[in-house]
MARBA-3410 file (N, C-alpha, C, O; in Angstrom, 1 decimal):
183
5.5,20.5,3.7,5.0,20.9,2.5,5.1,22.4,2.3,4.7,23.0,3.3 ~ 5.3,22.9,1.5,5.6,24.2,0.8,5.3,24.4,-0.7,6.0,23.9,-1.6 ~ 4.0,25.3,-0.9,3.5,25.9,-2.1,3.6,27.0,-2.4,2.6,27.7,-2.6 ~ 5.3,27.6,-2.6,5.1,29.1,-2.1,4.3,29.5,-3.5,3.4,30.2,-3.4 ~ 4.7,29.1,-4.6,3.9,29.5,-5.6,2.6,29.5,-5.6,2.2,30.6,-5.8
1.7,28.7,-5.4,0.3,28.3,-5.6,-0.6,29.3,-6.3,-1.3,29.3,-7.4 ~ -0.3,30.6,-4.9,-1.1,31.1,-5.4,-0.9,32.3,-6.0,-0.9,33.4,-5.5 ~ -0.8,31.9,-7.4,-0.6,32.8,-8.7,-1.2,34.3,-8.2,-0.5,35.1,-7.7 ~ -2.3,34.5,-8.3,-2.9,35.3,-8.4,-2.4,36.5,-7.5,-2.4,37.7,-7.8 ~ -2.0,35.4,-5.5,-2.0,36.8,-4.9,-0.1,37.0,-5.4,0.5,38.0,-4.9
0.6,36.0,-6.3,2.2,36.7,-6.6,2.1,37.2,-7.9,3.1,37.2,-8.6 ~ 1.1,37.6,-8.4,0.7,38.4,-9.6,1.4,38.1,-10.7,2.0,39.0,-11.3 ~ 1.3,36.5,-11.0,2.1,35.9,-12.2,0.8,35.7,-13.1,1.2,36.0,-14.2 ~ -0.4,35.5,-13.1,-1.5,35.8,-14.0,-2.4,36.6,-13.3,-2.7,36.6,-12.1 ~ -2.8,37.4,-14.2,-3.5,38.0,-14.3,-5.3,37.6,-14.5,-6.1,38.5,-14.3
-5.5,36.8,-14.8,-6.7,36.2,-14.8,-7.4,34.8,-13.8,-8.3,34.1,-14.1 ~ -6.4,34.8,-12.3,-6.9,34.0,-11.3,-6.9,35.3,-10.9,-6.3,36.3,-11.2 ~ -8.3,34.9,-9.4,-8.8,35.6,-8.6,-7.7,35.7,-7.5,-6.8,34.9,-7.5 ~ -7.9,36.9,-6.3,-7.3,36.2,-5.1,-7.8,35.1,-4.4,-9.0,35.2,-4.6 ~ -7.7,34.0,-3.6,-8.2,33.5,-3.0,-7.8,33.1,-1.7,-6.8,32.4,-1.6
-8.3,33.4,-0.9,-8.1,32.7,1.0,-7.9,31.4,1.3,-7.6,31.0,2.4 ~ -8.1,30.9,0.2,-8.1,28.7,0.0,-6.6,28.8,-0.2,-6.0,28.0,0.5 ~ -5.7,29.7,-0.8,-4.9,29.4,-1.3,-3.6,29.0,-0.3,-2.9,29.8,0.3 ~ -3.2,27.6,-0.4,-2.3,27.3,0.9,-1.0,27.7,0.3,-0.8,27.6,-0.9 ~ -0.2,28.1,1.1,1.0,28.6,1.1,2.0,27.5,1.7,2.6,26.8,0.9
2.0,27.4,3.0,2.8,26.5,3.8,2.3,25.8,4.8,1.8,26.5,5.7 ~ 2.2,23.8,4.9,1.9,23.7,6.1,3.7,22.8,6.3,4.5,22.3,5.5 ~ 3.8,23.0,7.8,4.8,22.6,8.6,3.9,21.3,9.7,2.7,21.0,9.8 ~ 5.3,20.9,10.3,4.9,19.6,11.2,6.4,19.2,11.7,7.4,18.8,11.0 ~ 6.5,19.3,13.0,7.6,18.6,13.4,7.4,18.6,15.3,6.9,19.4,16.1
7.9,17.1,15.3,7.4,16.9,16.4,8.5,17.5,17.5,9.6,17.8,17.2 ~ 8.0,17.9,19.1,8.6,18.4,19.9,10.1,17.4,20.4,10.2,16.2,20.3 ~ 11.6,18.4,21.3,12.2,17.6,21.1,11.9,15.9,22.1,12.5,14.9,21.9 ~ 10.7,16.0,23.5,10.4,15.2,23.7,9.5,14.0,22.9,9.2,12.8,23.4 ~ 9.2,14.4,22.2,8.6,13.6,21.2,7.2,13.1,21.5,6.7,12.0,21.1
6.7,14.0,22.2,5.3,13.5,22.8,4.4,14.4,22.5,3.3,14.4,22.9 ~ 4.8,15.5,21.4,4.1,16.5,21.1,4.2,16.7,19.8,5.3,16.3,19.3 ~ 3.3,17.2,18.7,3.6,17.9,17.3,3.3,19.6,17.1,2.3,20.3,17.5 ~ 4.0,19.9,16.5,3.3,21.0,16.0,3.3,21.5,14.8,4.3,21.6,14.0 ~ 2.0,22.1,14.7,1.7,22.1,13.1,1.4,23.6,12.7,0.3,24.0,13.0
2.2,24.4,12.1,1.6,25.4,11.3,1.6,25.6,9.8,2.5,25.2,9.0 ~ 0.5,26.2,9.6,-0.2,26.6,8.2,-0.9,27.7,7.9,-1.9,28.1,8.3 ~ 0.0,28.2,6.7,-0.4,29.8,6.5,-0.9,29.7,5.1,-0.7,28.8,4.3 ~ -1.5,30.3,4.9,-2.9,30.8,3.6,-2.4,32.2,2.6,-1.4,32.8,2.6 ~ -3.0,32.3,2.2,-2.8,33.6,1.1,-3.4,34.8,2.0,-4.3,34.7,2.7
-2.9,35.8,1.8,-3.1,36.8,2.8,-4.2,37.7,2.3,-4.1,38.9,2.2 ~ -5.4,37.0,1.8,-6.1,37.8,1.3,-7.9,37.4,2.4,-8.0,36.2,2.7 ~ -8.7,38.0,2.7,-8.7,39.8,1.7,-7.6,40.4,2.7,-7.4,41.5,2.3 ~ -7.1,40.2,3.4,-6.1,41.4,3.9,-5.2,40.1,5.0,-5.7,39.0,5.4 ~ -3.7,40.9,5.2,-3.1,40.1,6.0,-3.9,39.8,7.2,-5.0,40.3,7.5
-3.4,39.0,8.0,-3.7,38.7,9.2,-5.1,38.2,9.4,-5.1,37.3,10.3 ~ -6.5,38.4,8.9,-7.6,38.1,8.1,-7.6,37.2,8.0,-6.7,36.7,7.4 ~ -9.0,35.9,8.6,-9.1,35.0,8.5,-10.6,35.4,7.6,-11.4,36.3,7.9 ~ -10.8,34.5,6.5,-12.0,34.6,5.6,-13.4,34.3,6.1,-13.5,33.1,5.8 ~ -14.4,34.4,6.6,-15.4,34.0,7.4,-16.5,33.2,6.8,-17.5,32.8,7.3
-15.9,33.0,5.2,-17.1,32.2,4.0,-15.6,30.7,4.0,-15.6,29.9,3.1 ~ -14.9,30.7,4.9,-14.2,29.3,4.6,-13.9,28.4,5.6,-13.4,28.6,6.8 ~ -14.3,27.4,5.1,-13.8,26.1,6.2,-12.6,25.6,6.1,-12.3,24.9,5.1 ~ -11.5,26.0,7.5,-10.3,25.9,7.0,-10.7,24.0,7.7,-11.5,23.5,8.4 ~ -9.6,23.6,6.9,-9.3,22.2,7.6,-7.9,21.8,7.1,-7.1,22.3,6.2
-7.9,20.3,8.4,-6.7,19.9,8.4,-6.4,18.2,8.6,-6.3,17.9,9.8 ~ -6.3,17.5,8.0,-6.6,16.5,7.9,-5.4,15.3,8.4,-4.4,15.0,7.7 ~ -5.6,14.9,9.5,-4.4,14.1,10.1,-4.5,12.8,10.2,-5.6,12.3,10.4 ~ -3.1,12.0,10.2,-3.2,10.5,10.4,-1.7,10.4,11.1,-0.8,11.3,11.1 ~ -1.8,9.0,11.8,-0.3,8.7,12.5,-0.1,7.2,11.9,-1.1,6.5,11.8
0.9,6.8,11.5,1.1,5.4,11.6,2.9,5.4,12.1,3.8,6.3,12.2 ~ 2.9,4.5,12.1,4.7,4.5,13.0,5.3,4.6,12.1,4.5,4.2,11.2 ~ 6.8,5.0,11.4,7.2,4.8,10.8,7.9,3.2,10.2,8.5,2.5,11.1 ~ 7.9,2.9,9.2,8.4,1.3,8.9,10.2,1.3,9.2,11.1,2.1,9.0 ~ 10.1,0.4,9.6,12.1,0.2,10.1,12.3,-0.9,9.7,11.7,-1.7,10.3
13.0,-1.3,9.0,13.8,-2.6,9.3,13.5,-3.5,10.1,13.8,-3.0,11.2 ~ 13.2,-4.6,10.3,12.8,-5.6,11.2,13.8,-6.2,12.2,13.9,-6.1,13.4 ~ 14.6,-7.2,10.7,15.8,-7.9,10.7,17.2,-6.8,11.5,17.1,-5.7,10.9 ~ 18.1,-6.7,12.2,19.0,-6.2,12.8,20.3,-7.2,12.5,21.5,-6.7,12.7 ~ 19.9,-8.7,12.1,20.7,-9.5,11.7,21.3,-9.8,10.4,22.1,-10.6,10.2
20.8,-8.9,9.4,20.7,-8.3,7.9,19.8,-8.9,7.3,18.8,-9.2,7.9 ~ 20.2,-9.0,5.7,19.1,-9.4,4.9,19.1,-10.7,4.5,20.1,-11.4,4.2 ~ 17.2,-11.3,4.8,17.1,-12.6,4.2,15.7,-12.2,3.4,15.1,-11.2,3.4 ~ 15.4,-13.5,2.9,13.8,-13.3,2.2,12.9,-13.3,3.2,11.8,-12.7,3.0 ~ 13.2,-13.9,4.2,11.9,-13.4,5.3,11.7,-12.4,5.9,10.5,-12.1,6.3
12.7,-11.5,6.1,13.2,-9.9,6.6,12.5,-9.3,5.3,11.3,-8.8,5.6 ~ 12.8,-9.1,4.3,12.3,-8.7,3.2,10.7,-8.4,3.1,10.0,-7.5,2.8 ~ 10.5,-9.9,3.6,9.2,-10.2,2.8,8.1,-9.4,4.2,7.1,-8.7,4.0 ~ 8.5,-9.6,5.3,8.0,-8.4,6.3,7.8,-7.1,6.5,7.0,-6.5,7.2 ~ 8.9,-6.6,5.7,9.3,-5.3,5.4,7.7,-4.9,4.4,6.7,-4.3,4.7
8.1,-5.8,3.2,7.2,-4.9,2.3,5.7,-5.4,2.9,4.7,-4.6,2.6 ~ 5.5,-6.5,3.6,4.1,-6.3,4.0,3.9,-5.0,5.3,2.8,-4.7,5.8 ~ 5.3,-4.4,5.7,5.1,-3.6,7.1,4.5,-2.4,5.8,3.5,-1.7,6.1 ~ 5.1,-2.3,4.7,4.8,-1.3,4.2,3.6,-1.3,3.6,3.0,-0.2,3.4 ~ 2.9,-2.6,3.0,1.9,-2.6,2.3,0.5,-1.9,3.1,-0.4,-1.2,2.6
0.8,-2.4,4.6,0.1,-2.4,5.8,-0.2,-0.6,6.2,-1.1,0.0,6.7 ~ 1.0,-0.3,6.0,1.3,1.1,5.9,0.0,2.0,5.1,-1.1,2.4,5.3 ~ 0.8,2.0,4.1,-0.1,2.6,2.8,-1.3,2.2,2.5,-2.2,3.0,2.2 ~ -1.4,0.9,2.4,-2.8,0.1,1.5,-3.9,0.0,2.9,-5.1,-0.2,2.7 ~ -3.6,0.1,4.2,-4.6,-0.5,4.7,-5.5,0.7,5.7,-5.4,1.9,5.7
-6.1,0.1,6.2,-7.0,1.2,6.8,-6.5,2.8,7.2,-5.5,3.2,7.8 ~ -7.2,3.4,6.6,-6.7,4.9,7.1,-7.7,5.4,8.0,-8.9,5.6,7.9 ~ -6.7,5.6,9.2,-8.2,6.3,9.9,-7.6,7.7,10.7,-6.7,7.8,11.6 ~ -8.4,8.7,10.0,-7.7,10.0,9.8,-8.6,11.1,10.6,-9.8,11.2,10.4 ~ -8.1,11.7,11.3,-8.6,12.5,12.3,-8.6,14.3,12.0,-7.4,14.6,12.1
-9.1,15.1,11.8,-9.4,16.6,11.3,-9.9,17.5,12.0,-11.1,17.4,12.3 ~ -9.1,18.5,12.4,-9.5,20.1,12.6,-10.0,20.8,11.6,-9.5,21.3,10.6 ~ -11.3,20.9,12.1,-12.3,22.2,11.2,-12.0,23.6,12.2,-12.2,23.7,13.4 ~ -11.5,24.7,11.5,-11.6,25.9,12.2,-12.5,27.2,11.3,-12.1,27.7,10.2 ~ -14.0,27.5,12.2,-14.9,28.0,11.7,-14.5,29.5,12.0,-13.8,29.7,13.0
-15.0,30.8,11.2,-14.4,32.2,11.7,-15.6,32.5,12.7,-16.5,31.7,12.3 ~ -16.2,33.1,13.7,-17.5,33.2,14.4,-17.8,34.5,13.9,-18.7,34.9,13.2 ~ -16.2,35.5,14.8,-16.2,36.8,14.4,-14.8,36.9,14.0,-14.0,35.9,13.9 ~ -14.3,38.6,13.8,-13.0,38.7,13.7,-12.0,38.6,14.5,-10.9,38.6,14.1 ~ -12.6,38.4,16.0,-11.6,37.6,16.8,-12.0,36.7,17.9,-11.7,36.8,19.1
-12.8,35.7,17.1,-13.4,34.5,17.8,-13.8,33.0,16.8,-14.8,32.8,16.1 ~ -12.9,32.4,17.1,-13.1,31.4,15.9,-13.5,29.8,16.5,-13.2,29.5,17.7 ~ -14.3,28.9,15.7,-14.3,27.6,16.9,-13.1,26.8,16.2,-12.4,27.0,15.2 ~ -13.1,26.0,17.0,-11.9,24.6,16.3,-12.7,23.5,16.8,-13.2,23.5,18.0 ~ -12.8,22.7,15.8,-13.7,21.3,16.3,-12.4,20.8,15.9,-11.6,21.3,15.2
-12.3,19.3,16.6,-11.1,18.2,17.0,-12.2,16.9,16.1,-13.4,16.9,16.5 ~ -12.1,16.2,15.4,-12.9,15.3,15.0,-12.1,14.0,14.5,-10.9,13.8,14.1 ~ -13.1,13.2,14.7,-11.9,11.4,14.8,-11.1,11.1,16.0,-10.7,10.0,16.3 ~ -10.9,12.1,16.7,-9.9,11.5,18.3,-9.7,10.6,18.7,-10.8,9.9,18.5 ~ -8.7,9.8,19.4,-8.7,9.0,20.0,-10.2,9.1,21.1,-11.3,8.6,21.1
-9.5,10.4,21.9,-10.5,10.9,22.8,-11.7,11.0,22.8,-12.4,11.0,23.8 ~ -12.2,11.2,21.5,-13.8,11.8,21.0,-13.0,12.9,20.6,-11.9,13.4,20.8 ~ -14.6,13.2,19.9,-14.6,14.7,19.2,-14.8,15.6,20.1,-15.4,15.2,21.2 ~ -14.5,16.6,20.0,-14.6,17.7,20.7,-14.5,19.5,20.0,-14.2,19.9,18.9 ~ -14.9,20.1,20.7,-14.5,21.6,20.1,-14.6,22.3,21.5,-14.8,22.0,22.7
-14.0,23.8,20.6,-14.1,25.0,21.5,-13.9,26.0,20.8,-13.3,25.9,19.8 ~ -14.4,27.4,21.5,-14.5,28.2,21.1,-13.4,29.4,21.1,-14.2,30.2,21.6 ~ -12.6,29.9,20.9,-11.4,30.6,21.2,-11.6,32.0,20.5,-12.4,32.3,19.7 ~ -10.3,33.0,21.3,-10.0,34.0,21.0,-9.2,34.0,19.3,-8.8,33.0,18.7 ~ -9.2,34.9,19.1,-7.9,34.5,17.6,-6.8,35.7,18.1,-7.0,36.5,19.1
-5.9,35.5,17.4,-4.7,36.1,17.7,-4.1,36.2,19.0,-3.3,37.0,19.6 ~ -4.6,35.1,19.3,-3.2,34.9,20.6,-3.0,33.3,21.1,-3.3,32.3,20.4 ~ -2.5,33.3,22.5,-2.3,31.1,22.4,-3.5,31.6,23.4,-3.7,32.5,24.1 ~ -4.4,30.3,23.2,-5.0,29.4,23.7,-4.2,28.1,24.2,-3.2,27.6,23.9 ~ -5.3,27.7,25.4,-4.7,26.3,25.7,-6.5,25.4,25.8,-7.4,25.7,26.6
-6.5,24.7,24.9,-7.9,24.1,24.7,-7.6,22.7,25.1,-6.8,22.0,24.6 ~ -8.4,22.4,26.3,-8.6,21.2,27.1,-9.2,20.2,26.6,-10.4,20.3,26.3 ~ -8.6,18.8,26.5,-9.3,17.7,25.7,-9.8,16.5,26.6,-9.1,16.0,27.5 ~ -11.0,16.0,26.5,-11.6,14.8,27.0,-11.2,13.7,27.9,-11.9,13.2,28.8 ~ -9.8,13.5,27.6,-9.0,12.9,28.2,-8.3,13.9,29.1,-7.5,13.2,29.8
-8.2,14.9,29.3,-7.4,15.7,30.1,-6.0,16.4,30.1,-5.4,16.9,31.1 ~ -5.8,16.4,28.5,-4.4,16.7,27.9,-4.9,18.0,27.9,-6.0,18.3,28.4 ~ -4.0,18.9,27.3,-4.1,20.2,26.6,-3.9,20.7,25.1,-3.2,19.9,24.4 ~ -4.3,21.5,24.6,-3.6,21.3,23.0,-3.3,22.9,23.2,-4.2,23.5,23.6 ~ -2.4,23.4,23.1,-1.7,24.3,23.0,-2.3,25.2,21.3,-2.5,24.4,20.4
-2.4,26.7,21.1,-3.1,26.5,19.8,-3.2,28.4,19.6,-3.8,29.1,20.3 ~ -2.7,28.8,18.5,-2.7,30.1,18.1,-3.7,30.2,16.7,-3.6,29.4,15.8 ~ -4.4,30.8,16.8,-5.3,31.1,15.2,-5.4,32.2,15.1,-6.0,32.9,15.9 ~ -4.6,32.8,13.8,-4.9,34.1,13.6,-3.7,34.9,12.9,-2.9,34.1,12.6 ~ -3.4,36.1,12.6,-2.6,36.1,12.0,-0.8,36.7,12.2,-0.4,37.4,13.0
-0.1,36.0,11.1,1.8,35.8,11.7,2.4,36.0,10.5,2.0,35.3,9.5 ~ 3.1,36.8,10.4,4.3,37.0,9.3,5.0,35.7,9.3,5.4,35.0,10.2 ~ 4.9,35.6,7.9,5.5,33.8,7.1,6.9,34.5,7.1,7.4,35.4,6.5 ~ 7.3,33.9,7.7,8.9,33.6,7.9,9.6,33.3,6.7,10.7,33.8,6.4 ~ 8.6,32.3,5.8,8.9,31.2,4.8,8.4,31.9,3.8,8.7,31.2,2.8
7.7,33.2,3.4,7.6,33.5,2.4,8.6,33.6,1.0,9.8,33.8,1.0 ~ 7.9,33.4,0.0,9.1,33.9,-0.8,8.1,34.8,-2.0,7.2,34.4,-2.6 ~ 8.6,36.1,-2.1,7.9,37.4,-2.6,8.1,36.3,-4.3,8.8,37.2,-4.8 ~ 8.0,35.6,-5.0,8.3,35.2,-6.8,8.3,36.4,-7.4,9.3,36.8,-8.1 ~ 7.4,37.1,-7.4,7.0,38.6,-8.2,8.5,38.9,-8.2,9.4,38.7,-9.0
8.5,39.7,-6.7,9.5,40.7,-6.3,11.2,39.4,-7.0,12.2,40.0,-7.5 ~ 11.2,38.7,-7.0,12.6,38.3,-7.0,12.6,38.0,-8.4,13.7,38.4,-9.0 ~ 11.6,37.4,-9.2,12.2,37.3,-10.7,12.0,38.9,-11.9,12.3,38.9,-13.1 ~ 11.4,40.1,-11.1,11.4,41.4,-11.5,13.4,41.8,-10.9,14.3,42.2,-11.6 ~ 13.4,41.5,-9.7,14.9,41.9,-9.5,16.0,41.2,-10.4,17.0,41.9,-10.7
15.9,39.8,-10.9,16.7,39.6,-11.6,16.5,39.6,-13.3,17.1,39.0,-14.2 ~ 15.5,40.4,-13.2,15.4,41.1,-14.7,14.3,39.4,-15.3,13.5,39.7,-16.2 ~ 14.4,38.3,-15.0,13.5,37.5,-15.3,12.3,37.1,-16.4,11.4,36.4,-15.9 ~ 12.3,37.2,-17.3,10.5,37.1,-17.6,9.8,38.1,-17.6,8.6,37.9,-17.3 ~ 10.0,39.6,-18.0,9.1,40.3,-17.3,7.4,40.3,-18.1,6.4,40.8,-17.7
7.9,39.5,-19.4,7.0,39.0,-20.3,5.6,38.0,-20.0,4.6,37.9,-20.6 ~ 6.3,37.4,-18.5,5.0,37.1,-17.9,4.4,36.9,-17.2,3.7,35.9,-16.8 ~ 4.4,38.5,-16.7,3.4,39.7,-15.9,2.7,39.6,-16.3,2.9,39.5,-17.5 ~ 1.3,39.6,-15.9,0.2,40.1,-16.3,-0.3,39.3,-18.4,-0.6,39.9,-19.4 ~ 0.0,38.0,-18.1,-0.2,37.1,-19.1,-1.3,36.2,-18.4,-1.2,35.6,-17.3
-2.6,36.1,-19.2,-3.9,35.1,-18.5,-2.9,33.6,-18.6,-2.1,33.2,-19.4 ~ -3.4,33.3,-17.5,-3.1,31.4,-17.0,-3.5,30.9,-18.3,-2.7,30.2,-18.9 ~ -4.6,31.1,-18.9,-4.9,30.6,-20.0,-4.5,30.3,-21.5,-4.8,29.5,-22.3 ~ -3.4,31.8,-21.3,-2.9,31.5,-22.5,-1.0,31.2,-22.5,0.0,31.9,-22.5 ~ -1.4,29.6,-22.6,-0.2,28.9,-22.4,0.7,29.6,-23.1,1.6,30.4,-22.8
0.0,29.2,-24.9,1.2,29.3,-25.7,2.1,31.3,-25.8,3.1,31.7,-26.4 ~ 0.9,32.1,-24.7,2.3,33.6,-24.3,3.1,32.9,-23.4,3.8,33.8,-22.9 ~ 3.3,32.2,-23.1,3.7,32.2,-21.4,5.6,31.4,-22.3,6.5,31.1,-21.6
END
């Protein structure tokens, strides 16, 4: 998922939103090449200042697994293959969700907690440094590997800066979100 737009305010396309630190930019997810691992990053609006984690916000992150649906049949298509399929999917989507979430609280400016909640394992937390890796030990005895704090977005994309370079709109700079009919 990628919102490089979102947030208006801090790419100064209106003029009448606030900055805000809610504002998600990008989260990523892709699992390691042994496939026994994921990793997930997500970067925020760089406000009040880069690198700056907001200490009035509960960041969270809300996760679920289900297997991906495949094909059943390897024999091709019948109505019974079919009709499995769409209950693999119905089962998918429609049926219980049971979804597991990282809360990461600010303490100080470079000590934040992360609570683990819903686990297989149990819930858990810990307390960590920010700006650098951690390795936070879980219940069952795994590790979670884990950076909080702040990283030049790779994935940025300046909007301001690039539709001023190609001469763009410059009409709507500094135009309130509100007033559609300038825009």
């Amino acid at each position: 998922m990628a919102d490089h737009n979102d947030p208006n305010a801090v790419n100064h396309i209106f003029s009448d939103i606030d900055y805000s630190p809610a504002d998600l930019y990008d989260l990523f997810g892709w699992p390691t090449p042994n496939g026994d691992n994921v990793v997930f990053a997500l970067t925020f609006a760089s406000s009040p200042s880069a690198g700056v984690l907001d200490n009035d916000l509960l960041y969270r992150l809300l996760l679920t697994s289900h297997p991906r649906v495949a094909w059943a049949d390897p024999n091709g298509i019948s109505l019974d293959s079919v009709l499995r399929y769409f209950d693999a999917v119905k089962d998918k989507y429609l049926g219980e969700l049971k979804t597991a979430e990282i809360r990461l609280t600010v303490e100080t400016p470079s000590r934040v907690t992360v609570k683990f909640l819903g686990f297989p394992c149990r819930d858990f937390s810990a307390t960590v440094d920010a700006n650098q890796v951690v390795s936070i030990p879980t219940p069952d005895g795994h590790t979670i590997r884990a950076f909080v704090g702040g990283r030049d977005d790779a994935f940025f994309n300046d909007l301001t800066g690039f539709f001023r370079s190609i001469n763009y709109g410059p009409l709507f700079y500094h135009v309130p979100h509100t007033m559609t009919e300038a825009r």
